[in-house]
C-alpha positions in Angstrom: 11.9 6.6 -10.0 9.9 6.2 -13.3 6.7 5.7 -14.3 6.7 1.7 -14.7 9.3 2.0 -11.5 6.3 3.7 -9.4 3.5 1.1 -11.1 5.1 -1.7 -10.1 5.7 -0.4 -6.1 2.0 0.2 -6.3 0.8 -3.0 -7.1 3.4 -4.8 -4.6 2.0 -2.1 -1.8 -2.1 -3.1 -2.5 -0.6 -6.7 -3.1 1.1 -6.5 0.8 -1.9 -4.5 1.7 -4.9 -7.4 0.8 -2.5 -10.2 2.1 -2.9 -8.7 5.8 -6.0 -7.3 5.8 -6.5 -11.3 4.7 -4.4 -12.0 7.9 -5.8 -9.2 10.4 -9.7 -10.8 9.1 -8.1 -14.5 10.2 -6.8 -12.4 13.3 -9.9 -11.0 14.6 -11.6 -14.1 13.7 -10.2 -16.2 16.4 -9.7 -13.2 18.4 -5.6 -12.6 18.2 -3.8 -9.7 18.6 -4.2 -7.5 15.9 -2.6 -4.5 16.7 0.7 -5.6 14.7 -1.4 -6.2 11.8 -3.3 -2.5 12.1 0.1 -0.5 12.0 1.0 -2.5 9.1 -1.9 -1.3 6.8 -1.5 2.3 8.2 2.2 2.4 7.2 1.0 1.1 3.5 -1.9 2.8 3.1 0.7 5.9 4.0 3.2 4.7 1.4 0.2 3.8 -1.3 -0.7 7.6 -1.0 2.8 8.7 -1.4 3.7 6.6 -4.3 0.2 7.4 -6.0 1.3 11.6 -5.2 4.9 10.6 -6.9 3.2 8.8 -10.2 0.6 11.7 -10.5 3.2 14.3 -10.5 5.3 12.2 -12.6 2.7 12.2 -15.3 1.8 15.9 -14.8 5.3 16.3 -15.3 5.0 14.2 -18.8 2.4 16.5 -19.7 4.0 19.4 -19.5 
């Protein structure tokens, strides 16, 4: 992937990521099930990491 490629993942990922937190708040609020809605952020806060990893070794690999 390049750099912009990677950029723009990342901002859809923290995009996806504040929409359901937004939904797991509304969740808890009336007391739903929000189990569905945890394994959702832990699988994007996973893929955020690994996509901020890729773009930082991407531009180390600029540098060089």
């Amino acid at each position: 992937m390049t750099r912009k490629e990677l950029e723009a993942k990342l901002d859809e990922l923290k995009s996806d990521y504040v929409r359901i937190q937004s939904d797991l708040d509304k969740l808890e609020y009336v007391k739903g099930r929000v189990s569905s809605a945890e394994g959702q952020l832990i699988r994007l806060e996973k893929e955020i990491a690994e996509t901020r990893q890729q773009l930082e070794e991407l531009k180390n690999t600029e540098k060089a």
